[in-house]
C-alpha positions in Angstrom: -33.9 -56.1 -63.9 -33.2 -56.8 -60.4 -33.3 -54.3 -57.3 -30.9 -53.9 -55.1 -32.2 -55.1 -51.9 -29.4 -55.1 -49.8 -29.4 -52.8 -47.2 -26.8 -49.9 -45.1 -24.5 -50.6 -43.2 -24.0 -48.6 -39.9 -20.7 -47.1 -41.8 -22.5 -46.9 -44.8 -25.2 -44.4 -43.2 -25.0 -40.8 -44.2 -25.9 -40.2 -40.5 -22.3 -39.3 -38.4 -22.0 -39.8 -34.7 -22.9 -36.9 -32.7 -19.9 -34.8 -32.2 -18.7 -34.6 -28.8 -20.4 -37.9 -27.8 -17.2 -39.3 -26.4 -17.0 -36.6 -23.7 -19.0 -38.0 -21.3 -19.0 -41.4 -20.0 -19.2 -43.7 -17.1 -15.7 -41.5 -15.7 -16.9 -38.4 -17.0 -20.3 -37.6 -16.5 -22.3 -34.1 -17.6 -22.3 -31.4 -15.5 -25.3 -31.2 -14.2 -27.9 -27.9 -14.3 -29.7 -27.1 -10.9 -31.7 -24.8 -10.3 -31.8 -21.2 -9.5 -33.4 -22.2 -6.1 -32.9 -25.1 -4.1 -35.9 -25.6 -2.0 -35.4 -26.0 2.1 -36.7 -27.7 5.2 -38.1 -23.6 5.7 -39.9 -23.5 2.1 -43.4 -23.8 2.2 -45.1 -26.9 0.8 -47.1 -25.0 -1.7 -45.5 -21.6 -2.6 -47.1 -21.8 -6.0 -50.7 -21.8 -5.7 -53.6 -20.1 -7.7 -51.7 -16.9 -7.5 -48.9 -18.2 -10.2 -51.3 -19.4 -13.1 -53.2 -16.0 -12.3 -49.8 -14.0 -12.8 -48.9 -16.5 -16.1 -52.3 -16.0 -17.5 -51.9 -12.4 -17.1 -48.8 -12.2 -18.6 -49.9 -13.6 -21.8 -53.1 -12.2 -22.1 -51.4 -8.9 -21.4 -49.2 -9.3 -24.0 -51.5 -9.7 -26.7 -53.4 -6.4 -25.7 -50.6 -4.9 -25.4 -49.3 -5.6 -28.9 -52.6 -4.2 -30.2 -52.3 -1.3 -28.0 -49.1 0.1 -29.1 -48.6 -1.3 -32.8 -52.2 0.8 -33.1 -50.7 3.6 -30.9 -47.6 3.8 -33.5 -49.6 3.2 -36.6 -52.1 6.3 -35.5 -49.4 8.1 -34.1 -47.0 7.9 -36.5 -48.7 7.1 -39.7 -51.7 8.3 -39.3 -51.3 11.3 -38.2 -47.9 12.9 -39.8 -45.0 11.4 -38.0 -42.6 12.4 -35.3 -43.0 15.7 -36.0 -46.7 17.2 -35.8 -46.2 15.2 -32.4 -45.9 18.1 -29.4 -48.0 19.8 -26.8 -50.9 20.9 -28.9 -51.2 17.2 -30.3 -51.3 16.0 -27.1 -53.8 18.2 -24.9 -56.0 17.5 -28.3 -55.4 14.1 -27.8 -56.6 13.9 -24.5 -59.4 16.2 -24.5 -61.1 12.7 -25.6 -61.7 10.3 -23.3 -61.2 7.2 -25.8 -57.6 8.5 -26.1 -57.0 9.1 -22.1 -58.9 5.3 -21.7 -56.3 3.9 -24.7 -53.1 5.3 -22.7 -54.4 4.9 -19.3 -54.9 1.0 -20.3 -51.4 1.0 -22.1 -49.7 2.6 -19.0 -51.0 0.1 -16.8 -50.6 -2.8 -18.7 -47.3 -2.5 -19.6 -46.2 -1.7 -16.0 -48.4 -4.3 -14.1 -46.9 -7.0 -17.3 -42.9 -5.3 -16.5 -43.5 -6.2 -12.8 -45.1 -9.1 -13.0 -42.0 -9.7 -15.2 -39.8 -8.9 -12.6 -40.9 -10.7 -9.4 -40.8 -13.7 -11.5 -36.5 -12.9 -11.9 -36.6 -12.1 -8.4 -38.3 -14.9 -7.6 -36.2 -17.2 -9.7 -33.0 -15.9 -9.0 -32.8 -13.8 -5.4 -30.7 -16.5 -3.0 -32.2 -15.2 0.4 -35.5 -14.5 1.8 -34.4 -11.0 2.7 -33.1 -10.1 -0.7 -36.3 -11.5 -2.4 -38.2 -9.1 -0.1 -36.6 -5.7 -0.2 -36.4 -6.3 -4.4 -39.9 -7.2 -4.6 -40.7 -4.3 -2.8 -38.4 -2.1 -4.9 -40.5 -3.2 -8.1 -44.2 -2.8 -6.4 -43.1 0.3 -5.3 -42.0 1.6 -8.7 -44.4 0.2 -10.6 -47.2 1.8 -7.7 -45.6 5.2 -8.3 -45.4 5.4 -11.9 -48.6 3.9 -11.9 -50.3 6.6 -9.7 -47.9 9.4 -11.6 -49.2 8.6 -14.6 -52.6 8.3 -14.6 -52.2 11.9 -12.5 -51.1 13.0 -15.7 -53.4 11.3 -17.6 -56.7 12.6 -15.9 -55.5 15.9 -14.4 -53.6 17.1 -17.5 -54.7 21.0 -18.3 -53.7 22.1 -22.3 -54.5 26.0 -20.9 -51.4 25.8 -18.9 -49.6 26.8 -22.3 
């Protein structure tokens, strides 16, 4: 019994040639990608500095509490404790007559606004052409996320259940 020991040819290779290969070429070359921002003769030498692997950290460790925060907050919420409907004023002046439960949404509202922002200065950041836009949208997300910040934990902290 003898082996075959001969081996593939190119054409006999079950591999095919990569579709759309013949597109580009020495006369027709890819496009090419650039990105969102060129930098400038103005552009500072180092605009990323400590400050961005601060704001990437956070992002990611933020997420990961804040997955634990709300998948708990919906499984006590809305397992736990009878669904959609027991939810209502009573529930929640209950609720927040204990401090574990104003601490748990107090750290859940300002997580997910401080992670949304940070979110959103890095768009701005990545996509805003001028100076002047990048500015007045920056300041249009710290001063929305500062409000509802400061709005809700108002809520949070001052909320009366004898109001009722």
């Amino acid at each position: 019994m003898s082996a075959d020991t001969t081996s593939p040819t190119p054409s006999d290779s079950a591999i095919s040639p990569v579709e759309g290969a013949s597109l580009y070429g020495v006369d027709h070359p890819a496009p090419l990608i650039e990105a969102p921002r060129r930098r400038t003769s103005k552009t500072p030498k180092s605009t990323r500095g400590n400050f961005e692997m601060a704001a990437w950290l956070f992002m990611r460790l933020s997420g990961v509490v804040l997955v634990v925060l709300v998948l708990g907050h919906l499984l006590i919420q809305l397992v736990l404790d009878g669904g959609v409907s027991k939810i209502g004023f009573a529930f929640v002046a209950g609720r927040w007559a204990s401090p574990f439960w104003q601490v748990w949404d107090l750290l859940m509202l300002w997580l997910a606004m401080l992670h949304g922002a940070n979110g959103l200065r890095t768009i701005v950041n990545d996509y805003a052409e001028s100076t002047t836009t990048r500015l007045w949208l920056k300041g249009l997300v710290y001063a929305a996320t500062a409000f509802t910040i400061f709005l809700g934990t108002l809520v949070i902290f001052t909320f009366d259940p004898n109001i009722a």
